[in-house]
N, C-alpha and C positions, 0 to 999 in steps of 0.2 A: 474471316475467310475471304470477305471480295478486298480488304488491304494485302491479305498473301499473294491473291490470285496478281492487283496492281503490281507488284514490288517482282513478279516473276514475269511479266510482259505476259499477262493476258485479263483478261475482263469478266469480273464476274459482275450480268445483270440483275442477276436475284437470288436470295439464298434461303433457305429458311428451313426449319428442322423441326423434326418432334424430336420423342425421347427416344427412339430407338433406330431414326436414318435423319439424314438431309436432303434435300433439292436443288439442284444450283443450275443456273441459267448462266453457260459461261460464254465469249468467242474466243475462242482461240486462234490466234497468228496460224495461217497456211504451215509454218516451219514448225510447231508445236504440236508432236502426239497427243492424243487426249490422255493417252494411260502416263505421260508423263507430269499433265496438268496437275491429272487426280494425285498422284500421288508428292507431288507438289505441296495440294492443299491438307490430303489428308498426314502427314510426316510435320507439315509446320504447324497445322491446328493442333495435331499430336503433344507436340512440345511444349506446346504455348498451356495447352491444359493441366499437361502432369507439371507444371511448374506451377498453376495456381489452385488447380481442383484437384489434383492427385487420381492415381488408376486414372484413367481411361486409355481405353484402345480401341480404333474404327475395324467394323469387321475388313475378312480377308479384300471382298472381290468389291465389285462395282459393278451399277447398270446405265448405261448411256443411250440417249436415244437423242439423235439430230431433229432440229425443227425447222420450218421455213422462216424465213426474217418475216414474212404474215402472220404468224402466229405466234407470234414475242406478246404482245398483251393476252394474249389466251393462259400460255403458260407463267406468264406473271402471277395473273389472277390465281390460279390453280398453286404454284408456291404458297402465296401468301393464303388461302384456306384450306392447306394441309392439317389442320387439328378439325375443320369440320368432312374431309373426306374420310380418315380414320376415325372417326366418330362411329362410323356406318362397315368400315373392312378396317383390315389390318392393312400393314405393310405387305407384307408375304400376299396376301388377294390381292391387291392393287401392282404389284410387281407383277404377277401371275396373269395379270388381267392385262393389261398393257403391254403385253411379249403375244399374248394369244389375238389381241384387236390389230397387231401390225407385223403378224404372221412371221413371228421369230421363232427361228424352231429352239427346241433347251433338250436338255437331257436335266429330268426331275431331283436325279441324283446328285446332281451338283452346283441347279440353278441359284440354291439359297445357299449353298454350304453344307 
């Protein structure tokens, strides 16, 4: 993903996944929507996999959330022990959890799909 994200003019700092989402720390160019990054990465990861692992598909939607350039090693650290936070919650809590700590309002019905 961070050679797709290079090859389309934006930067991925960090990436890292369990089995059921990923994380990505990207910047993207001023000129660059983020809904066009994503789907960017996820269309070419897409391909690159059903041509060596077969089936896969990224779910529908996406969740974003801007950082300050101060808290780039914060969310580093936090990418890289993503298998010991869901250790403790799921995905779906820690999505849930992080929308209600930076007061993003959701309609329940469609936050997960």
């Amino acid at each position: 993903m961070a050679g797709i994200a290079r090859n389309h003019g934006f930067e991925a700092i960090k990436i890292g996944g369990v089995e059921d989402h990923a994380h990505a720390l990207l910047i993207l160019p001023p000129t660059m929507p983020l809904s066009k990054a994503i789907q960017t990465i996820k269309a070419c990861s897409s391909k690159w996999l059903n041509e060596t692992i077969k089936n896969f598909a990224w779910q529908e939607g996406y969740g974003a959330f801007s950082v300050s350039a101060s808290q780039t090693e914060g969310v580093i650290r936090y990418i890289e022990n993503q298998a010991a936070h869901h250790a403790t919650r799921n995905f779906e809590q820690e999505f849930l959890e992080l929308l209600k700590k930076y007061g993003v309002k959701y309609d329940p019905a469609h936050v997960l799909g």
